[in-house]
Wavefront OBJ file of the C-alpha trace (Angstrom):
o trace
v 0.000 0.000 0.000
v 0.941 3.103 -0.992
v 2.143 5.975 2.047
v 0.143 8.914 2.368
v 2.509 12.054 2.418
v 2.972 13.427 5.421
v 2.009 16.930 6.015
v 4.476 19.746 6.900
v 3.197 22.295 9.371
v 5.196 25.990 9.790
v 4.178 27.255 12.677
v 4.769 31.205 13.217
v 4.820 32.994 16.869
v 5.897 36.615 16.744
v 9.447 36.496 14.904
v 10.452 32.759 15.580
v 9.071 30.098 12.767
v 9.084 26.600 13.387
v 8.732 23.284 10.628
v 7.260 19.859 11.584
v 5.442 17.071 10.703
v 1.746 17.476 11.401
v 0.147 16.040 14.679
v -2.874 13.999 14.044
v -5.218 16.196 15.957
v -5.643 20.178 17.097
v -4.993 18.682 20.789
v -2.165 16.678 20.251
v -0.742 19.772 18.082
v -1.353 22.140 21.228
v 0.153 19.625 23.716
v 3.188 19.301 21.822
v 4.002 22.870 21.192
v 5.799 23.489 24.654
v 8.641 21.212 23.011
v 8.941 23.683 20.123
v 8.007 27.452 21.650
v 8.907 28.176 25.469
v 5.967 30.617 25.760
v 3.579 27.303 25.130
v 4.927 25.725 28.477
v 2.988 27.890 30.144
v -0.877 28.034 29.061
v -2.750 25.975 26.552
v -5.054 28.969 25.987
v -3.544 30.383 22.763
v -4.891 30.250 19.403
v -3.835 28.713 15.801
v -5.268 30.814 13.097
v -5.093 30.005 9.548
v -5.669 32.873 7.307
v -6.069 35.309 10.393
v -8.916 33.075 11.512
v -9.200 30.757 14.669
v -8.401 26.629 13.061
v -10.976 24.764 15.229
v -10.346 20.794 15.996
v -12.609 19.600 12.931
v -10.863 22.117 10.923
v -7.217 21.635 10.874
v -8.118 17.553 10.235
v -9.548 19.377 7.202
v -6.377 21.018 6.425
v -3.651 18.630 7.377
v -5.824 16.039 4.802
v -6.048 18.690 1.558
v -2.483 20.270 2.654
v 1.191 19.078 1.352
v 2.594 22.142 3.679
v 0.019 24.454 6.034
v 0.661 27.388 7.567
v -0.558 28.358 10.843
v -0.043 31.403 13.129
v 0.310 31.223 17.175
v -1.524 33.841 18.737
v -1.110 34.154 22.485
v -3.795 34.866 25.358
v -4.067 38.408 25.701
v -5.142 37.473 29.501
v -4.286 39.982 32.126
v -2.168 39.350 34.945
v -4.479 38.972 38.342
v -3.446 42.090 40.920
v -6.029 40.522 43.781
v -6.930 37.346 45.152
v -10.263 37.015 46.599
v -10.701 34.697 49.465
v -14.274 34.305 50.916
v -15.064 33.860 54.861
v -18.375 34.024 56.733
v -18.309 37.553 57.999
v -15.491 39.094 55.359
v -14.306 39.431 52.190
v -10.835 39.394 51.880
v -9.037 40.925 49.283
v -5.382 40.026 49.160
v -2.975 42.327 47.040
v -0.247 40.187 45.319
v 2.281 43.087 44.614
v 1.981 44.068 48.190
v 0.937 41.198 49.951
v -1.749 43.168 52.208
v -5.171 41.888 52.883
v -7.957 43.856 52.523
v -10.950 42.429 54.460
v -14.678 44.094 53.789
v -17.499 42.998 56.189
v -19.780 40.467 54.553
v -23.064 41.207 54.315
v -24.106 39.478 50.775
v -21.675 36.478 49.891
v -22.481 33.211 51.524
v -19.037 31.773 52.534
v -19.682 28.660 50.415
v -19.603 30.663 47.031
v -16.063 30.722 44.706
v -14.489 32.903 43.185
v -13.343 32.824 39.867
v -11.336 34.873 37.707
v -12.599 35.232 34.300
v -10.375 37.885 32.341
v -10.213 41.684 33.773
v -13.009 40.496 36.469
v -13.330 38.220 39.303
v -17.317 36.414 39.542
v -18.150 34.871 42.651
v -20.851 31.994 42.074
v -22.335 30.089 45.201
v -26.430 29.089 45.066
v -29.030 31.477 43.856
v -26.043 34.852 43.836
v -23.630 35.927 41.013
v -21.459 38.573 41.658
v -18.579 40.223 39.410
v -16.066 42.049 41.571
v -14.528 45.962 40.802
v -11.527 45.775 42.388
v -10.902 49.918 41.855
v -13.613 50.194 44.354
v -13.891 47.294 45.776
v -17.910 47.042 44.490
v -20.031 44.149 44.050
v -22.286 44.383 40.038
v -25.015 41.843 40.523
v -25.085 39.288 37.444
v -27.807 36.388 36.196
v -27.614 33.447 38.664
v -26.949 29.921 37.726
v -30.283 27.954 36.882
v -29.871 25.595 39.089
v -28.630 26.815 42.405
v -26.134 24.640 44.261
v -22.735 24.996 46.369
v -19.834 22.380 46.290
v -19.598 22.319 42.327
v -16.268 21.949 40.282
v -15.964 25.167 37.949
v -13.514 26.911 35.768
v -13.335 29.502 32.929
v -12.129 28.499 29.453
v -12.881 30.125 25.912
v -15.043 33.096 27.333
v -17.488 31.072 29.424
v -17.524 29.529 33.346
v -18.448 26.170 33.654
v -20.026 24.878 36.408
v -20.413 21.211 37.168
v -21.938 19.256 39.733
v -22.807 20.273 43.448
v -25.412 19.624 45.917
v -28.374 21.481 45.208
v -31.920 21.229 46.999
v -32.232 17.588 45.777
v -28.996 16.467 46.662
v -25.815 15.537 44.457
v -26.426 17.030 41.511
v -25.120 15.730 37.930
v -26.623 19.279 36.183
v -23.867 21.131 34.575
v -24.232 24.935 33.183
v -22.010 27.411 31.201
v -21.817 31.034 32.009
v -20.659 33.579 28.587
v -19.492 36.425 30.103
v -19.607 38.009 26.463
v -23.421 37.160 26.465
v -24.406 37.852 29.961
v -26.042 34.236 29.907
v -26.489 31.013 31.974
v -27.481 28.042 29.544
v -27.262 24.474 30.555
v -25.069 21.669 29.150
v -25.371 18.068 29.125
v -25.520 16.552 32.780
v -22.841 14.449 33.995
v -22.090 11.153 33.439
v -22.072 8.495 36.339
v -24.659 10.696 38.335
v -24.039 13.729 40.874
v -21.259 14.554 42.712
v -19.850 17.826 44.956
v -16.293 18.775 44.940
v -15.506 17.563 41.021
v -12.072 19.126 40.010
v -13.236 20.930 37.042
v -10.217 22.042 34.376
v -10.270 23.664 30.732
v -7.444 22.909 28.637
v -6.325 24.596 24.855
v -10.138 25.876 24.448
v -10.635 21.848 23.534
v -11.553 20.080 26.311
v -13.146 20.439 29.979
v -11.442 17.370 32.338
v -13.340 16.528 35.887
v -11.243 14.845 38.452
v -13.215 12.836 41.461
v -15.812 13.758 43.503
v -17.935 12.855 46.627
v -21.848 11.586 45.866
v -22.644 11.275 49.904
v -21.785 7.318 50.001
v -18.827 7.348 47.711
v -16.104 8.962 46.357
v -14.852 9.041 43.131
v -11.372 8.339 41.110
v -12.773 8.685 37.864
v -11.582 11.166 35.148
v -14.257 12.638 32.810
v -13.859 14.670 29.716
v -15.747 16.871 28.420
v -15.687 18.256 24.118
v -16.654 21.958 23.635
v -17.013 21.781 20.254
v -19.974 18.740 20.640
v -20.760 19.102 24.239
v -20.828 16.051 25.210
v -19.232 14.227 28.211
v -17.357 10.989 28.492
v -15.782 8.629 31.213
v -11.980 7.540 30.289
v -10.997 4.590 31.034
v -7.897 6.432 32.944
v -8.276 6.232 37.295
v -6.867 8.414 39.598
v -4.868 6.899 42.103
v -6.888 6.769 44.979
v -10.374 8.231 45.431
v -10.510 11.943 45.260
v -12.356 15.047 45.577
v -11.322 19.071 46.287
v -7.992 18.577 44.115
v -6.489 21.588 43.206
v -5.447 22.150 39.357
v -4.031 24.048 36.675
v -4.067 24.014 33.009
v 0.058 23.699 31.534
v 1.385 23.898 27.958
v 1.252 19.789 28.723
v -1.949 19.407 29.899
v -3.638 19.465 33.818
v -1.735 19.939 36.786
v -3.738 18.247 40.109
v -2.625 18.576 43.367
v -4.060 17.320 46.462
v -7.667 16.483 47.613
v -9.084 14.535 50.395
v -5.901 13.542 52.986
v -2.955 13.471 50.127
v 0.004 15.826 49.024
v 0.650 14.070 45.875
v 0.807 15.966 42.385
v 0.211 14.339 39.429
v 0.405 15.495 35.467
v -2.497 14.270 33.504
v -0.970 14.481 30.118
v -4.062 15.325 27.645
v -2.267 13.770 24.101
v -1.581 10.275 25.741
v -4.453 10.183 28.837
v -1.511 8.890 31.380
v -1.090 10.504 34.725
v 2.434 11.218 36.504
v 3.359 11.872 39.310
v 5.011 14.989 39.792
v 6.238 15.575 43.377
v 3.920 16.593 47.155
v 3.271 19.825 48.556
v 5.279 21.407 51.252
v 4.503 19.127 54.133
v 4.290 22.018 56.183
v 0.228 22.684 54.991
v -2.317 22.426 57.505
v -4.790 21.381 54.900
v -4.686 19.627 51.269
v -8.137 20.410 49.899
v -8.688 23.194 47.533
v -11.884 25.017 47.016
v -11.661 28.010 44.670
v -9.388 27.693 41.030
v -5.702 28.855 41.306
v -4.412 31.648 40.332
v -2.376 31.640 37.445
v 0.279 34.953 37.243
v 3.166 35.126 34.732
v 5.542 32.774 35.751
v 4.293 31.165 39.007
v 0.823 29.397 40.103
v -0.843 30.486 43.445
v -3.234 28.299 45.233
v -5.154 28.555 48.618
v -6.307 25.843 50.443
v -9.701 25.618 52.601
v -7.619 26.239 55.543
v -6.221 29.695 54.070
v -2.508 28.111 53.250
v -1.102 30.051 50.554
v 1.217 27.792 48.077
v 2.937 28.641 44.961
v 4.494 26.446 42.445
v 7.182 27.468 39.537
v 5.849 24.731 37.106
v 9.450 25.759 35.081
v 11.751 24.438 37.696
v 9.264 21.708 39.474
v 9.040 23.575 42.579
v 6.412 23.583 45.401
v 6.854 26.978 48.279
v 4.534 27.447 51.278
v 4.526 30.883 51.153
v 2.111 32.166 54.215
v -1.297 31.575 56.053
v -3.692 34.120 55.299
v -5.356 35.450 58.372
v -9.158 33.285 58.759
v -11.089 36.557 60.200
l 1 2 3 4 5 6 7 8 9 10 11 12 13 14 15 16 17 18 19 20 21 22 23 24 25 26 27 28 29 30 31 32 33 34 35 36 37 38 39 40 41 42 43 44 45 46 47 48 49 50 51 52 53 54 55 56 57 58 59 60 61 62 63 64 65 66 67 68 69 70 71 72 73 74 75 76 77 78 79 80 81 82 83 84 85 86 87 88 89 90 91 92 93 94 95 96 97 98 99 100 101 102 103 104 105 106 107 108 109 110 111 112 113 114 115 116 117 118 119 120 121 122 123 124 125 126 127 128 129 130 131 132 133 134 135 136 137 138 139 140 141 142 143 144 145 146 147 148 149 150 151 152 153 154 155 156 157 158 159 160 161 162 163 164 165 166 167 168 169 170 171 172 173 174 175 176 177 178 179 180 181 182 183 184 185 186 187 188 189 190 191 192 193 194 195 196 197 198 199 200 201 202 203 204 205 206 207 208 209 210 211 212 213 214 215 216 217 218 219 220 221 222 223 224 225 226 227 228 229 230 231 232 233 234 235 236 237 238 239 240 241 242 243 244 245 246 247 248 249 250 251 252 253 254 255 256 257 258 259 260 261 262 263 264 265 266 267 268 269 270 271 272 273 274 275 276 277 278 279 280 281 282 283 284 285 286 287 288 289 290 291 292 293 294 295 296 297 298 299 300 301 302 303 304 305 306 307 308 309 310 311 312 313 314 315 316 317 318 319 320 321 322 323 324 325 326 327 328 329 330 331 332 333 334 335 336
């Protein structure tokens, strides 16, 4: 049988060009760029345009099939830098200020303490049962937005390709398997296909490369989970992989990398693991300081430009250089 030609990809970010032999999928492309541009390692969030125009998954198939060589352009996330962290207790608000490391705290007369918040762009939301609120940090002012359908607490959630997704929970019924997406260019809560394997609170919910949405664990009341589900923006539908976590999980920490999904630990563990997304392996990538009074993360990290910041339930601050493998306790936040 006769060999199909490979195609050549040259791949253009700013003034550096790159030629290689064309990945058989957008996501494989993505995960493989950190080996090829540094500024990949980072983020998955960037952009391949053909023609000035955003290549989606189904598309560049398209073009590596009718292509000998194809041009594509990296654009970068034009995402800016987070100046405040917002941590959320019963009777304050705290605002910390990364460049000076103060805290801020407001009374709290609105927010119940179970909400998260979560940075989507130039704002920070805060999304806990039937409230939505997007956060002015020049004044330090609440703007009241749509709420989610259904309302719930203890639900995985991130932000990926304009929209917050929020997954799972405990609502009025129970464990809830109802999943919803938030455009924050639209102003707009619409629902999404439920969850497979039924409800569960304390999913780890990431986005990676505008692709996929991955949910890590979870707690149903009886049980809790190691499953890994996965989740295609461009069909919307969920599936189960056949991948486990190592042990049972919920409240894991994560962060998208260049790679693929960074978790870190969850109910009693300091482990770290890598899920790659191109292969579907996990590895394990090291503990937290064992200096942390408490493993379990409940609001998304905090992504700045060459560290990742994460807050436990117990207020422990952590940062990780993902560059140089390294995990810092950095301070306890004062629990007002």
């Amino acid at each position: 049988m006769e060999r199909t030609p490979e195609t050549k990809l040259v791949l253009t970010l700013g003034t550096q060009t790159e030629t290689l032999t064309a990945q058989p999928s957008l996501l494989h492309l993505k995960s493989y760029l950190p080996k090829v541009f540094n500024e990949c390692k980072f983020t998955s969030a960037y952009s391949l345009l053909y023609n000035n125009q955003v290549v989606s998954a189904l598309e560049y198939e398209q073009l590596v099939k009718s292509s000998s060589t194809l041009e594509l352009a990296v654009k970068l996330p034009d995402l800016p830098e987070p100046s405040v962290v917002t941590c959320i207790a019963t009777d304050y608000l705290m605002f910390w200020e990364l460049s000076t490391q103060q805290m801020k705290p407001i009374h709290n007369t609105s927010v119940n303490w179970n909400a998260v918040p979560i940075i989507a762009k130039n704002y920070t939301h805060v999304i806990g049962g039937d409230q939505h609120w997007q956060l002015d940090f020049q004044n330090f002012a609440f703007r009241e937005k749509p709420p989610m359908k259904v309302p719930r607490y203890s639900f995985g959630c991130c932000y990926t390709k304009d929209c917050i997704y929020i997954a799972g929970g405990v609502d009025v019924e129970g464990y809830s398997d109802y999943c919803e997406e938030y455009n924050t260019l639209t102003d707009e809560w619409n629902y999404i296909n439920c969850l497979p394997g039924g409800g569960r609170s304390g999913l780890s919910l990431a986005g990676w490369g505008n692709l996929k949405l991955f949910g890590f664990g979870g707690f149903n009341g009886v049980d809790y989970f190691n499953t890994v589900l996965e989740y295609d923006l461009d069909s919307g539908l969920w599936k189960e992989l056949a991948l486990r976590l190592p042990c049972p999980n919920y409240w894991m920490g994560n962060q998208e990398t260049g790679e693929g999904v960074l978790l870190f630990g969850g109910r009693a563990t300091n482990e770290v693991y890598l899920l790659n997304v191109a292969n579907l392996t996990l590895k394990k990538k090291g503990n937290l300081p064992g200096v942390l009074k408490c493993t379990r993360f409940v609001q998304p990290s905090i992504k700045l430009s060459q560290e990742i910041v994460c807050i436990t339930h117990e207020m422990d601050v952590v940062k990780y250089d993902p560059l140089n493998n390294q995990w810092v306790f950095e301070l306890q936040l004062p629990n007002l």
